[in-house]
C-alpha positions, 0 to 999 in steps of 0.5 A, spaced: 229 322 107 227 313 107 232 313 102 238 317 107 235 313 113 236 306 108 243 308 107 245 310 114 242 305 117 246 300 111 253 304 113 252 303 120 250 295 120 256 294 116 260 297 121 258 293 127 259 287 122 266 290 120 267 291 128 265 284 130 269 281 125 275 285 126 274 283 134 274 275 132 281 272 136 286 269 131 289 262 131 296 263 130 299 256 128 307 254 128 308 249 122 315 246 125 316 243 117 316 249 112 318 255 118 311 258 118 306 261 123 300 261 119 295 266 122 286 264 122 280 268 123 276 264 129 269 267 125 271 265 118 275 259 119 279 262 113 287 263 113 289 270 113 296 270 112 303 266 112 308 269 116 315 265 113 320 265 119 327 261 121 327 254 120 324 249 125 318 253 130 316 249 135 312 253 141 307 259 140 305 263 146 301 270 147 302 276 151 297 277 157 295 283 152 294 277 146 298 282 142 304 279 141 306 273 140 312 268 141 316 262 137 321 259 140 326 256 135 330 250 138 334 247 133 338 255 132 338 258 139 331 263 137 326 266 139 321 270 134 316 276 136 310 277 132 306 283 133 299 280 132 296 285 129 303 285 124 305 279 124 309 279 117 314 283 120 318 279 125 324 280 129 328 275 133 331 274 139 338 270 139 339 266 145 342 260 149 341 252 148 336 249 146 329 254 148 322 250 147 317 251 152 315 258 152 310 262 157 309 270 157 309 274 163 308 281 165 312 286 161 315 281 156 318 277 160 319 270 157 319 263 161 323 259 157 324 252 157 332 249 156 331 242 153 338 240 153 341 244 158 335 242 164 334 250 165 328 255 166 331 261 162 329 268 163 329 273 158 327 280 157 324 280 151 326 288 149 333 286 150 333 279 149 338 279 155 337 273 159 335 275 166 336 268 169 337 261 168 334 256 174 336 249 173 330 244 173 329 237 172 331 234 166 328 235 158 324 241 162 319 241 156 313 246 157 312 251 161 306 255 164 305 261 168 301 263 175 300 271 176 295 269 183 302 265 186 307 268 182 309 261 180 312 259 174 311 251 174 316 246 168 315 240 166 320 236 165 319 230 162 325 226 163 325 227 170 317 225 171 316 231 175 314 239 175 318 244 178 316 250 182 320 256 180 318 262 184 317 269 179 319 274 183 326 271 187 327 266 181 328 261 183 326 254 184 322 252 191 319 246 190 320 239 184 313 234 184 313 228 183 307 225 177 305 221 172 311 219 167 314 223 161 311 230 163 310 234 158 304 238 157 301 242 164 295 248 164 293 251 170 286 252 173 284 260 172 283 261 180 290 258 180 289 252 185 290 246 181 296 244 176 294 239 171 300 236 167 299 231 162 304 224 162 305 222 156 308 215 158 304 213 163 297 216 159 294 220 165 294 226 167 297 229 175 293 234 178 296 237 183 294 242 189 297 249 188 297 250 196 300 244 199 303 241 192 301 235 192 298 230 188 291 230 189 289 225 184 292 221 177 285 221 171 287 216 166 285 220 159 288 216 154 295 214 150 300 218 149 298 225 151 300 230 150 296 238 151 293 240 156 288 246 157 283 249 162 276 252 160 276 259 162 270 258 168 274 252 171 269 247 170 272 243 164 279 241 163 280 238 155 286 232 154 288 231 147 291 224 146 296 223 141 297 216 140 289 215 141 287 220 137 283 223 141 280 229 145 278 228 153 273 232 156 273 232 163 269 236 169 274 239 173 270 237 179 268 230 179 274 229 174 270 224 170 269 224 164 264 228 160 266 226 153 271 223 148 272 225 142 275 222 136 279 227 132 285 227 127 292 223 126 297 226 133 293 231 136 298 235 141 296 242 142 290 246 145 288 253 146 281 255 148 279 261 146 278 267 152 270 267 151 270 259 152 265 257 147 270 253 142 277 250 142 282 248 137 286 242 137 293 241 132 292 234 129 299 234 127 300 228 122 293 230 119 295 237 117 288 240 120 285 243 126 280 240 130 274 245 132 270 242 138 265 246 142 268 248 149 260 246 152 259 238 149 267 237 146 264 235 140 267 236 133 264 242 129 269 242 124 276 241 122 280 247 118 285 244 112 293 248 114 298 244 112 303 238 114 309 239 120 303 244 124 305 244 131 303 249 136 297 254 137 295 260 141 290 265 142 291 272 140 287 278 139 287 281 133 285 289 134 
């Protein structure tokens, strides 16, 4: 009976262990140089696979579920789909222009920045129609979604503005004024702030959702180029390229908390959903930085590879 208790008690913490790993999100990281996503365990920091896909993959984002991911291919006019937990059977999406910024919504919809046509297009993933096509600002470069207000909003960073579309009419209502060269924005969790990152004028523009104002301008460093909101709100992470660094600042006071020095470039942030770390592409060193989501501080750094750009999320069950 001790024996069979030992084993069953054995099976049943390999099992939880099994699940807990099996529950860790994954990094799913574009390498615009070799034409790969290559995909990372958040538990063990290991690489699980490298997806090889059409050549120059610049943007990654995820579905509001995170099981299905989205790259966007400027250079050739496409867009791949990823099933998270399959990426290594993509499909992909011929479209128009040149698609760079890239934001999920609901029921597949994709919110695509045109870089050389000045438009946000709107293209139904399942078919890889476009829905609509809504001019902008020029150089539109990242976009980010709010569901609360049902806004779409695109940075555009030959303009020095953000353009507000709305989700539902799909069309432009509203274009702000902010920093120089915007090119990076993320959007608070309660969807009353937009934070845009300027790269030329090295700040970052926060503007009220309601009144669509500047509510203030926050120096964070040379050349940044990712923003990226923590899930409580309280803290909103910088990375500058030129400076090589992370900023941390409270949301709040908009001081800064905490500057931390990572690799050569770094550009894209991502935050995993329960907070406790975020991950940063150092694109000329060819590694992650890992920072703690409460200090800001550097835990380690993950070796991936020369040409790494984007970043995103993804659940991997």
């Amino acid at each position: 009976m001790a024996v069979a208790a030992a084993i069953l008690a054995a099976l049943i913490s390999a099992a939880l262990s099994a699940h807990t790993q099996a529950a860790a999100p994954r990094l799913f990281v574009t390498n615009q140089a070799a034409g790969q996503v290559v995909v990372i365990d958040t538990a063990t920091h290991e690489q699980l696979a490298t997806v090889e896909l059409a050549p120059g993959p610049a943007v990654i984002a995820a579905s509001p579920d995170g099981r299905t991911l989205y790259v966007t291919h400027p250079e050739i006019g496409k867009i791949d789909v990823l099933d998270a937990r399959a990426p290594d059977r993509p499909r992909s999406l011929s479209v128009a222009g040149t698609p760079f910024g890239i934001a999920v919504g609901e029921r597949g919809r994709l919110f695509v920045s045109d870089w050389n046509r000045d438009l946000l297009s709107v293209i139904d993933s399942a078919t890889g129609k476009t829905v609509a096509e809504i001019a902008v600002g020029r150089a539109p470069a990242h976009v980010a979604l709010d569901p609360r207000l049902r806004r779409a909003y695109v940075a555009n960073r030959e303009d020095d503005s953000i353009t507000v579309v709305d989700m539902d009419r799909l069309t432009a209502v509203a274009t702000v004024k902010v920093g120089k060269a915007p090119f990076a924005l993320a959007v608070s969790p309660t969807g009353d702030r937009v934070y845009v990152a300027n790269v030329r004028s090295g700040d970052v523009s926060v503007v009220d959702a309601a009144s669509l104002e500047i509510r203030n301008t926050v120096r964070t460093g040379s050349m940044p180029y990712g923003v990226a909101v923590s899930p409580t709100g309280a803290r909103v992470f910088v990375a500058n390229q030129q400076s090589g660094t992370v900023k941390m600042l409270d949301a709040a006071s908009l001081e800064a908390l905490q500057r931390t020095k990572v690799g050569k470039y770094p550009e894209t942030v991502a935050i995993l959903p329960d907070g406790r770390r975020l991950y940063v592409v150092n694109w000329m060193a060819g590694d992650i930085s890992v920072l703690d989501g409460e200090t800001g501080r550097e835990v380690k750094r993950i070796p991936v590879g020369e040409g790494i750009r984007g970043l995103a999320v993804a659940a991997s069950d």
